[in-house]
C-alpha positions as CSV (number, residue, x, y, z in Angstrom):
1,X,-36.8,-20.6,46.2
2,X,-34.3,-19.0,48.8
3,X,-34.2,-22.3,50.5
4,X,-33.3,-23.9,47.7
5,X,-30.9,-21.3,46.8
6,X,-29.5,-21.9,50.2
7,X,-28.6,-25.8,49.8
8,X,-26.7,-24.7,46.8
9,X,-24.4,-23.0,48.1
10,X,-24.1,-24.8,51.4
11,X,-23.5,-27.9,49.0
12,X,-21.0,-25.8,46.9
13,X,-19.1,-24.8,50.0
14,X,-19.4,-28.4,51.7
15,X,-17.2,-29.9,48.7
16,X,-14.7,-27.2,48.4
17,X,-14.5,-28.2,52.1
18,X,-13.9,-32.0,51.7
19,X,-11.3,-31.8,48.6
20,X,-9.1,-28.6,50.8
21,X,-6.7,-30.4,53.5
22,X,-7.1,-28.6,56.7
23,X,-10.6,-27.8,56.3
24,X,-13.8,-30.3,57.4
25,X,-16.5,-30.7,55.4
26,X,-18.9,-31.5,57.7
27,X,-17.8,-28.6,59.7
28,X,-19.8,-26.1,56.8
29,X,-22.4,-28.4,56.9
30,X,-23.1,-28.3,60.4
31,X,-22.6,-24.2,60.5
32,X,-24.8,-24.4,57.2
33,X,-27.5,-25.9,59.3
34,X,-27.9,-28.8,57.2
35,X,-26.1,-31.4,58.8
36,X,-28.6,-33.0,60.8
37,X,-31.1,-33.2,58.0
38,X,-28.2,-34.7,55.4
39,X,-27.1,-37.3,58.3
40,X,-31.1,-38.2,58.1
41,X,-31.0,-38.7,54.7
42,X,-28.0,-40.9,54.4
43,X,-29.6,-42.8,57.5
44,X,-32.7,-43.5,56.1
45,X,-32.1,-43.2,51.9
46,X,-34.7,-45.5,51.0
47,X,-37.3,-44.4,52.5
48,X,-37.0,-40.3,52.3
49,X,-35.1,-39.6,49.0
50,X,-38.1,-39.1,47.3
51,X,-39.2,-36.7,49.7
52,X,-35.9,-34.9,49.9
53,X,-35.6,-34.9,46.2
54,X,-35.2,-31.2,45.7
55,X,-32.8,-30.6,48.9
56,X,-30.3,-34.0,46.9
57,X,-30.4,-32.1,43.5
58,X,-30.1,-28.5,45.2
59,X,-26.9,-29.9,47.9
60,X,-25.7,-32.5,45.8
61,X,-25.7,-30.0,42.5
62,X,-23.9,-27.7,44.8
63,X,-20.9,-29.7,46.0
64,X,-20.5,-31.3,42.5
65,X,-19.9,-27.3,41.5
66,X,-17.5,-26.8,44.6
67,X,-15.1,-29.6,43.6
68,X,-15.2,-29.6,40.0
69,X,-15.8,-25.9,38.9
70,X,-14.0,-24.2,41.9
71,X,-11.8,-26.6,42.9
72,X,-8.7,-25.3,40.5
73,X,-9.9,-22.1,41.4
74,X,-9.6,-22.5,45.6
75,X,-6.2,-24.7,44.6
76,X,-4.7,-21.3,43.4
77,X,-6.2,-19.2,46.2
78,X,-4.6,-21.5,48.8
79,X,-1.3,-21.3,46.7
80,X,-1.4,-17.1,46.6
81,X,-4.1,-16.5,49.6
82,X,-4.3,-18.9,52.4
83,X,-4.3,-16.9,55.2
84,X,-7.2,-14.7,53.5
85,X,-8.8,-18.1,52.5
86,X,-8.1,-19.8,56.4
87,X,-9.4,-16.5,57.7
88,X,-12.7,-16.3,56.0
89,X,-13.5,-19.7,57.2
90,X,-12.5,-19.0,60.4
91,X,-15.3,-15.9,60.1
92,X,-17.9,-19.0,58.6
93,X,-17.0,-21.0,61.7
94,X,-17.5,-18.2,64.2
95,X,-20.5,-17.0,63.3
96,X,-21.9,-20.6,63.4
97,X,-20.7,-20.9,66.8
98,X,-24.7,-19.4,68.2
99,X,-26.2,-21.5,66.8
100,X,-24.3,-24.8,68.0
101,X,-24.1,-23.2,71.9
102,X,-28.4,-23.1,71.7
103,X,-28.2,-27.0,70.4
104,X,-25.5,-27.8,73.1
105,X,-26.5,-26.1,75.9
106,X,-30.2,-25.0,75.4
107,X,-33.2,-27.1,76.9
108,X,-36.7,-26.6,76.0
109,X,-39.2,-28.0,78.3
110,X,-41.7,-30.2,75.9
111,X,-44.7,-29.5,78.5
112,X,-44.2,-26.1,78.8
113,X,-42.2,-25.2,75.5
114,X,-39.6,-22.9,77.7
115,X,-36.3,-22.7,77.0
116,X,-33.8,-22.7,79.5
117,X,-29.7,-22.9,79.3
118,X,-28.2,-25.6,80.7
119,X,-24.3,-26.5,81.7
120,X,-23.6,-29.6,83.4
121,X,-21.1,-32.4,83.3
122,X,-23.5,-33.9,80.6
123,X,-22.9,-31.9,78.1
124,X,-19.9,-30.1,79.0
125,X,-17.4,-32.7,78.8
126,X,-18.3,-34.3,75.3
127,X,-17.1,-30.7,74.2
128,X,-13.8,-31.2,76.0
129,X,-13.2,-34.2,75.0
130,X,-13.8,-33.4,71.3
131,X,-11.8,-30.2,71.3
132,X,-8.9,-32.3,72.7
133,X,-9.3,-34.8,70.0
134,X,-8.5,-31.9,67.5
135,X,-5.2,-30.5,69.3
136,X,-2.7,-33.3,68.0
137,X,-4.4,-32.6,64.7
138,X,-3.7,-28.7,64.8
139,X,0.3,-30.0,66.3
140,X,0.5,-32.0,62.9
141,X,0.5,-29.1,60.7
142,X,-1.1,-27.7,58.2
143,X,0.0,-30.9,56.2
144,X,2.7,-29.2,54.0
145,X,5.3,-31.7,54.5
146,X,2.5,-34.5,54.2
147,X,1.9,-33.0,50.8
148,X,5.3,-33.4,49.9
149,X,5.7,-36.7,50.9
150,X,2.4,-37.7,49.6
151,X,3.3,-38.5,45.9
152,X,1.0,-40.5,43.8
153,X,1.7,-44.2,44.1
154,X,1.1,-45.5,40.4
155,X,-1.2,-48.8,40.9
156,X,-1.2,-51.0,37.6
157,X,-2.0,-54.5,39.1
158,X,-4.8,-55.8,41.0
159,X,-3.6,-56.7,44.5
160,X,-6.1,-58.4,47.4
161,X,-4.1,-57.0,50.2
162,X,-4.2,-53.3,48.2
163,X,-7.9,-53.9,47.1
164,X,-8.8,-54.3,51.1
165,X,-6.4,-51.2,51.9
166,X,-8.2,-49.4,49.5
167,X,-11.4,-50.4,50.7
168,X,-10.4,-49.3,54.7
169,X,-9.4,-45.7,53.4
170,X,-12.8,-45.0,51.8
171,X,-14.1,-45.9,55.3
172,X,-12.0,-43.5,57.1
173,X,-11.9,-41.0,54.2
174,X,-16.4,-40.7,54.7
175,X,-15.9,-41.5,58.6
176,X,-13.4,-37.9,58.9
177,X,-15.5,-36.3,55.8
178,X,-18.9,-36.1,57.8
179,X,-17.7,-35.8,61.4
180,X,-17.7,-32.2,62.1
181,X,-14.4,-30.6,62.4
182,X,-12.0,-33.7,61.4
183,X,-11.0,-33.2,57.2
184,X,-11.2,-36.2,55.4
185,X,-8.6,-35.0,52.8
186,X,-6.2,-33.8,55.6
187,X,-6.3,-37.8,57.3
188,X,-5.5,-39.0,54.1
189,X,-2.6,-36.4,53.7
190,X,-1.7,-38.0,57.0
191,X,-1.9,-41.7,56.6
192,X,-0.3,-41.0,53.1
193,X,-3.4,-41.9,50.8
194,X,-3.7,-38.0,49.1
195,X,-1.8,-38.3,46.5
196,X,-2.6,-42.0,45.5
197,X,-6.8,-40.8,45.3
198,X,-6.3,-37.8,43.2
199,X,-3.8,-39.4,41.0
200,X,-6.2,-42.3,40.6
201,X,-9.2,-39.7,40.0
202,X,-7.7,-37.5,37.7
203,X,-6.0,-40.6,35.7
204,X,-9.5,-42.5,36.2
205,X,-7.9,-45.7,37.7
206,X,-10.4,-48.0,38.3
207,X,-8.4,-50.6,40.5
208,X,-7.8,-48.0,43.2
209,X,-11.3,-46.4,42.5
210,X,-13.7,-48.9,43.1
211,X,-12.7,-50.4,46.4
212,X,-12.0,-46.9,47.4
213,X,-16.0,-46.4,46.4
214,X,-17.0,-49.3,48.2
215,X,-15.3,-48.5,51.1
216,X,-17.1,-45.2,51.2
217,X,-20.4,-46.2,50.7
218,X,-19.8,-49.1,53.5
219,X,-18.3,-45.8,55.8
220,X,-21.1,-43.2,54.6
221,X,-24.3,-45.6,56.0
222,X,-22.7,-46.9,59.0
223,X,-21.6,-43.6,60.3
224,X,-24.3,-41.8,59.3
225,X,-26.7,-44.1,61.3
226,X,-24.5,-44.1,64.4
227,X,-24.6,-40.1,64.3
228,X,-28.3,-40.3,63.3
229,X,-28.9,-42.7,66.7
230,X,-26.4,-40.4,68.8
231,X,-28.5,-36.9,67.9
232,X,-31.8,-38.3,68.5
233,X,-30.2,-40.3,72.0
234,X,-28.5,-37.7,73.3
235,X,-29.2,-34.4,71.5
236,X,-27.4,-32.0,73.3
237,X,-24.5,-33.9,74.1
238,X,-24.2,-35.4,70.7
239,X,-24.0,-31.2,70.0
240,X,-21.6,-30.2,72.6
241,X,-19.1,-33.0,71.0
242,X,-19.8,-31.8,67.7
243,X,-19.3,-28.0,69.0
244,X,-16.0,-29.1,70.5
245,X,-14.9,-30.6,67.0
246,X,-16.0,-27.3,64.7
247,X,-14.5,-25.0,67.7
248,X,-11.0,-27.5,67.2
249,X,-11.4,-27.1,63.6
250,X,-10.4,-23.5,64.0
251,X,-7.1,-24.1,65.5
252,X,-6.2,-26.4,62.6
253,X,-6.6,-23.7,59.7
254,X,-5.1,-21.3,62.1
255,X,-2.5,-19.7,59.8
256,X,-1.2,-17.6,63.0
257,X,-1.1,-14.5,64.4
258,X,1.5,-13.0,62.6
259,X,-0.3,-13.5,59.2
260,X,-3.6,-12.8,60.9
261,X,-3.1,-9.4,62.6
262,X,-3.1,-8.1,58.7
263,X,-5.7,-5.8,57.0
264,X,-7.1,-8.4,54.4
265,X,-7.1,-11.7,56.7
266,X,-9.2,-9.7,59.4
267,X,-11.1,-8.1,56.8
268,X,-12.1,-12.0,55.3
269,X,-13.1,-12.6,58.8
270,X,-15.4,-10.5,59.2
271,X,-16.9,-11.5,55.6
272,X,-17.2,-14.6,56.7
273,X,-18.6,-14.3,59.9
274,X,-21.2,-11.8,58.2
275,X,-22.0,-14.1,55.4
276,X,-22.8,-17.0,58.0
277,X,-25.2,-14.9,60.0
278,X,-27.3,-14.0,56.7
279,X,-27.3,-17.3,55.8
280,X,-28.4,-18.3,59.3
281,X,-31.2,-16.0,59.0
282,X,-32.2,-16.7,55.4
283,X,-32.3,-20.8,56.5
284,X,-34.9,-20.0,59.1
């Protein structure tokens, strides 16, 4: 029952995640310890939803809560709170950070079952090179002047040439949504899509919606079988890259030191970091 528990709110906090620029959604799933197992399930739907039946409805109940019933609710926290609300993700995101290091840099011996750490080229550099990737992102901004300039682009004719565009964004929008650390809402802030998508979902706009769909359904298998085949290639340099991207994450919802030397934004780190660890514990 706890586990199940568990994936509800690791669902509910994985799509506040994905609809709150700055902040990846497949970050909380990975620190939520359910990444691997939801990457799986996209992989391989066919043959293992029936199986997984109670971990969709738990996960997938969860994140339709986080972006319908909370989402006004996180909205006006970011607009009164956000360095309380970027802190106590930061204290999410650190306390995952044990848990990631053992997959990255831990290797267990399959004839003798010991453990034994392990810090090479091999799976240093992946981390690296991820963390490097997130740097220009964290440059960009918290995306403020993106959200300006992001205004909703009223669509009221059917276009090819949009149609396609549409259908490219939902690829990128589920590519950056389930790679740990990148936030699909914040790329689309940045290649000026935002506005257009939650326009078009809140007026129900079906020209921009269904390419948009397709697009993300194309994104969410192909993806999710390339990470699938990645983890069970390479394990624990697939981890060290994904390590790299949650560790980069920080920087980019990094409201700076000047708002985080405070009483309350040190105060939701320490939540959060606290609340990840039980949760670590409870999902073992």
């Amino acid at each position: 029952m706890l586990h199940h528990v568990y994936n509800f709110i690791a669902g509910v906090v994985f799509g506040l995640a994905n609809v709150i620029p700055g902040v990846s959604g497949g970050t909380m799933a990975v620190v939520f310890g359910v990444y691997e197992r939801l990457i799986n399930l996209i992989a391989n739907l066919r043959s293992k939803w029936r199986g997984e039946l109670p971990f969709i409805l738990a996960f997938g109940g969860g994140a339709g809560v986080g972006i319908l019933a909370f989402g006004k609710l996180m909205k006006w926290i970011l607009q009164n709170h956000a360095a309380e609300a970027n802190a106590f993700f930061i204290g999410v995101i650190l306390g995952s950070i044990p848990i990631l290091v053992g997959f990255a840099f831990r290797k267990t011996s399959e004839r003798t079952g010991k453990s034994k750490w392990v810090f090479d080229a091999g799976n240093i550099i992946p981390m690296l090179v991820t963390f490097a990737i997130m740097i220009p992102m964290a440059l960009a901004g918290d995306g403020s002047e993106a959200k300006n300039a992001a205004a909703a682009v009223e669509v009221t004719g059917f276009s090819l040439l949009n149609t396609l565009l549409y259908m490219i964004y939902g690829v990128i929008a589920v590519a950056t949504m389930i790679i740990p650390g990148i936030s699909g809402s914040f790329v689309m802030l940045l290649i000026g899509f935002y506005g257009t998508i939650i326009a078009a979902v809140a007026d129900l706009n079906l020209l921009v919606l269904i390419p948009f769909f397709i697009g993300c359904v194309i994104g969410l298998f192909t993806v999710a079988k390339l990470i699938k085949w990645l983890l069970r290639k390479y394990p624990r340099p697939s981890y060290s890259a994904i390590l790299g991207f949650v560790l980069g994450s920080i920087l980019c919802i990094f409201p700076g030191w000047s708002q985080m030397l405070a009483f309350w934004p040190i105060l939701m780190v320490i939540v959060g970091f606290t609340a990840m660890t039980l949760c670590s514990r409870i999902s073992e």
